[in-house]
LUMPA-968555 format. One record per atom (N, C-alpha, C, O): residue number from 1; atom name; x, y, z. Coordinates in nm, 3 decimals, decimal comma, always signed. Layout:
BEGIN
    n  atom       xx       yy       zz
  NUM    CA        X        Y        Z
...
//
This chain:
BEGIN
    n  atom       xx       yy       zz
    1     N  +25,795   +8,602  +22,870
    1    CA  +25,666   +8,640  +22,920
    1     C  +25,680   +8,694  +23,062
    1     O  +25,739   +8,618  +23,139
    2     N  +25,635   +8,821  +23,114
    2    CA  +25,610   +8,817  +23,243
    2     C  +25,419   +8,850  +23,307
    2     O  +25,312   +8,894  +23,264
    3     N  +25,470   +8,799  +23,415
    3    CA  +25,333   +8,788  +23,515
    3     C  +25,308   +8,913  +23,598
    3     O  +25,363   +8,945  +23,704
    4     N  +25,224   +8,969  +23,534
    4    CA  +25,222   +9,095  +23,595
    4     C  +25,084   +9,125  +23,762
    4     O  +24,964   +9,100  +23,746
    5     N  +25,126   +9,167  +23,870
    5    CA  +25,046   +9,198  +23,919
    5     C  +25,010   +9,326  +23,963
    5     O  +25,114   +9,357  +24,020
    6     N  +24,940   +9,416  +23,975
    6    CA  +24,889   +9,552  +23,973
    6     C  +24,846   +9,566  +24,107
    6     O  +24,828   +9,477  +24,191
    7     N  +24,829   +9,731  +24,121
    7    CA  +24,763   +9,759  +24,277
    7     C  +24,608   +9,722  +24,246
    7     O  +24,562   +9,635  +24,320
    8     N  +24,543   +9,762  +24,173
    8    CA  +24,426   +9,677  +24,125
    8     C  +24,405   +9,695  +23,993
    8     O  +24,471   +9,759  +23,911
    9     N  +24,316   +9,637  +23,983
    9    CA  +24,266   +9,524  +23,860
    9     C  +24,162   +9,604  +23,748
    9     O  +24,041   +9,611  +23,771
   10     N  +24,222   +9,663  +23,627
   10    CA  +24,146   +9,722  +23,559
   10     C  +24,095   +9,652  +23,420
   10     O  +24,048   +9,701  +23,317
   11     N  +24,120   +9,531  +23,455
   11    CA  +24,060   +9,403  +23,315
   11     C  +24,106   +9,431  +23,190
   11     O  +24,049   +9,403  +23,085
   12     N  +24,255   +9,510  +23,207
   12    CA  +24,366   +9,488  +23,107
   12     C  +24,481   +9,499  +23,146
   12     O  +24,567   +9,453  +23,070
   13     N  +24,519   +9,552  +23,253
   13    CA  +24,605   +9,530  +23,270
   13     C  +24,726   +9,632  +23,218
   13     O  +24,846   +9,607  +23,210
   14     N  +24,645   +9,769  +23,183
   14    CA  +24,702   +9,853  +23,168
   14     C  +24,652  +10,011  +23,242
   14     O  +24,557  +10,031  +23,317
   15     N  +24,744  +10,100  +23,195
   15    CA  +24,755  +10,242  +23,276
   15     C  +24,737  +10,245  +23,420
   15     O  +24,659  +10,321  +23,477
   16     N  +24,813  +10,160  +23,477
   16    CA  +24,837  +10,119  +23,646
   16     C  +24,986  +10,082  +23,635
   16     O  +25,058  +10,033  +23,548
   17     N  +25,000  +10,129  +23,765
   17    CA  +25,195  +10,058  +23,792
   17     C  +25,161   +9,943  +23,816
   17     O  +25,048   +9,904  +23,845
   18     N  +25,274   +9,870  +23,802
   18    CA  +25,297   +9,722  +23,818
   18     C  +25,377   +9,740  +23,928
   18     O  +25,456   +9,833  +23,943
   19     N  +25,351   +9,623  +24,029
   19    CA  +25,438   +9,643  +24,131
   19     C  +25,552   +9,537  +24,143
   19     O  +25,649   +9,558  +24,216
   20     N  +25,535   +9,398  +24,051
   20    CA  +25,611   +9,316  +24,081
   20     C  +25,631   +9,262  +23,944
   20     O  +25,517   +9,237  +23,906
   21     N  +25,720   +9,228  +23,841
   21    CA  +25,722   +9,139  +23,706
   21     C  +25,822   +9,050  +23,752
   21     O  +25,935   +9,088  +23,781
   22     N  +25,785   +8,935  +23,760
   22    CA  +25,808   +8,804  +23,772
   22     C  +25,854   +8,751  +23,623
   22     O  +25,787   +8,781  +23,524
   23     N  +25,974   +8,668  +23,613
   23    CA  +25,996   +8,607  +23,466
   23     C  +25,898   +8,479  +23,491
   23     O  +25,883   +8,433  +23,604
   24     N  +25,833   +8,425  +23,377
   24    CA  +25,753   +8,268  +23,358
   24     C  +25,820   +8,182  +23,301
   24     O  +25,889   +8,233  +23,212
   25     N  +25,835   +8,048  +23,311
   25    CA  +25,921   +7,994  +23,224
   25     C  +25,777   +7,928  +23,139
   25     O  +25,669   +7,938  +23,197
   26     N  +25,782   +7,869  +23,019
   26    CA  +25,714   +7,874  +22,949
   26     C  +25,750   +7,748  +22,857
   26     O  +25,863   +7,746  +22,809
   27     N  +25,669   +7,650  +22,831
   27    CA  +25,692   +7,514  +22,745
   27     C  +25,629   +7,538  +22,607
   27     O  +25,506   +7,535  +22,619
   28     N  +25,666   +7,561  +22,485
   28    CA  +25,564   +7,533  +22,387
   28     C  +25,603   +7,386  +22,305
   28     O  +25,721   +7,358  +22,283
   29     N  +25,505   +7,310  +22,269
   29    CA  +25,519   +7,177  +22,203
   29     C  +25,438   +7,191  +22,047
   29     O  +25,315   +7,179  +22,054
   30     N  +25,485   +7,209  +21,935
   30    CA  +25,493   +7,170  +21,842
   30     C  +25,439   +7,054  +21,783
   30     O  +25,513   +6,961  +21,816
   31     N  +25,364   +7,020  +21,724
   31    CA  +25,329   +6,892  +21,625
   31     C  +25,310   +6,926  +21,492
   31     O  +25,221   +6,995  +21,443
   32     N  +25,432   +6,853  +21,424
   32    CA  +25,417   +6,912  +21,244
   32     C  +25,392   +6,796  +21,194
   32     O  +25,457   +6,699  +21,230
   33     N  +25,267   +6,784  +21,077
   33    CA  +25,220   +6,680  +21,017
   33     C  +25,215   +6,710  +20,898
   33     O  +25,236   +6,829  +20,874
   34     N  +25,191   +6,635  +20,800
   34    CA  +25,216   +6,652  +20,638
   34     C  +25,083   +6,713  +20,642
   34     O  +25,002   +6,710  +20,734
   35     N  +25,075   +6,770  +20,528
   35    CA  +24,960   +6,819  +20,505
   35     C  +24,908   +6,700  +20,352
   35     O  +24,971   +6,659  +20,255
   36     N  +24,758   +6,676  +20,402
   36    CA  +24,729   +6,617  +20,266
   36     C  +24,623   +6,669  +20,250
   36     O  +24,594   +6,754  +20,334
   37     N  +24,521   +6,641  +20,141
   37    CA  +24,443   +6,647  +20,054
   37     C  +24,304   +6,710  +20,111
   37     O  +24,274   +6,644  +20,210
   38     N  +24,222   +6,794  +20,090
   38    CA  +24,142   +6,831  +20,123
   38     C  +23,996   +6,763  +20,100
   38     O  +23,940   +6,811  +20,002
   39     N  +23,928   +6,671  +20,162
   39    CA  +23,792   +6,590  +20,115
   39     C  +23,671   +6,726  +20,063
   39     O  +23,610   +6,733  +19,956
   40     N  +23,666   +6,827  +20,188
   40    CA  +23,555   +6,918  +20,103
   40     C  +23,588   +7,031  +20,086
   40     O  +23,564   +7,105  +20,182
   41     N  +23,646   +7,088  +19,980
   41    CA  +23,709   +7,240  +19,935
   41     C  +23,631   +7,339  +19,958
   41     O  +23,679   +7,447  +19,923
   42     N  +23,489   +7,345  +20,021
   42    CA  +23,434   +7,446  +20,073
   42     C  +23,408   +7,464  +20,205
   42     O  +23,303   +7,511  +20,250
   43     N  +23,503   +7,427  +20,268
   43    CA  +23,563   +7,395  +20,388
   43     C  +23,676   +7,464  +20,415
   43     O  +23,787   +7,432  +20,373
   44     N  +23,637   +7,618  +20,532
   44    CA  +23,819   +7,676  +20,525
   44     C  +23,878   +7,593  +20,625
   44     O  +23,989   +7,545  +20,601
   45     N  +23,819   +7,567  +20,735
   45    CA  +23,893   +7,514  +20,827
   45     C  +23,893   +7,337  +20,828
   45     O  +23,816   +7,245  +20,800
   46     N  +24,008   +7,355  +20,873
   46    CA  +24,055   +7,161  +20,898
   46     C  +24,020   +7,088  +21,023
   46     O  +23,966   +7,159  +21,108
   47     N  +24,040   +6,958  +21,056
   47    CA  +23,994   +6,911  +21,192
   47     C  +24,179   +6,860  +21,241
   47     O  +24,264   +6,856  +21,153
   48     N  +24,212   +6,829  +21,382
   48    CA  +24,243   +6,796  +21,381
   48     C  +24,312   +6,623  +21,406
   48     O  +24,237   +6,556  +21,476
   49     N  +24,426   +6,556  +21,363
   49    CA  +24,444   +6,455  +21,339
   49     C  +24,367   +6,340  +21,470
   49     O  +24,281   +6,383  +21,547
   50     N  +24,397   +6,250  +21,474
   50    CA  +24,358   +6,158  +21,597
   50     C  +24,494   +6,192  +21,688
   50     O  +24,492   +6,222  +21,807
   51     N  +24,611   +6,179  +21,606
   51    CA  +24,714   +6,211  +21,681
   51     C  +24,746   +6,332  +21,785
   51     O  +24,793   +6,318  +21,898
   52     N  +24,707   +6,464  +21,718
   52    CA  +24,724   +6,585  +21,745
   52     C  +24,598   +6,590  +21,872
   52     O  +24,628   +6,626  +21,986
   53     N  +24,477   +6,554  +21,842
   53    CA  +24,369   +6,533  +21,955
   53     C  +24,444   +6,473  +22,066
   53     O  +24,466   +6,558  +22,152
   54     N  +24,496   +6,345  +22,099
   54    CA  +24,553   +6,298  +22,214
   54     C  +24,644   +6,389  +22,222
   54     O  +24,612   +6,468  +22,311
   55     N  +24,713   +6,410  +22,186
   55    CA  +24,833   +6,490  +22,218
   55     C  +24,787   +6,636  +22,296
   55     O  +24,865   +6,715  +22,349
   56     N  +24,637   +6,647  +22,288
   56    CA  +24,626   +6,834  +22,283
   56     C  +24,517   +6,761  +22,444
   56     O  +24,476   +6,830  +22,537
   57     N  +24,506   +6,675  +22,434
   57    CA  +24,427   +6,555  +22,580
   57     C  +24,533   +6,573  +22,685
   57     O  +24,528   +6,652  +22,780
   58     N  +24,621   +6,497  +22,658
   58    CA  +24,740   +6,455  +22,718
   58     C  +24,775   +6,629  +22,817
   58     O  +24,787   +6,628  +22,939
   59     N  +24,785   +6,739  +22,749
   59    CA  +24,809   +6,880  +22,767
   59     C  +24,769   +6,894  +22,907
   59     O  +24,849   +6,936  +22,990
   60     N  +24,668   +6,867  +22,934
   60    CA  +24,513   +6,938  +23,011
   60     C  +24,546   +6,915  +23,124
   60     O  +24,473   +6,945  +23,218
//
């Protein structure tokens, strides 16, 4: 990833020189859980675990 800063600021961040790219170092953390059973099948999306909640707490 780099951190880009510009002579100014066009709220993308493109068609301007960059004057400085800096490398980021960057952490990503992973949590893989079994997948089980779905309670309401008309339901696309899932919640997540109690576990994965603290864990995504803990982050902040």
């Amino acid at each position: 990833f780099l951190d880009r800063r510009l002579l100014r600021d066009d709220n993308r961040g493109v068609a301007q020189g960059v004057t400085d790219n800096r490398e980021i170092v960057s952490t990503f953390k992973l949590l893989f859980e079994p997948r089980s059973t779905i309670a309401d099948r008309s339901s696309l999306t899932g919640y997540p675990t109690l576990l994965a909640h603290q864990h995504s707490i803990e982050l902040l």
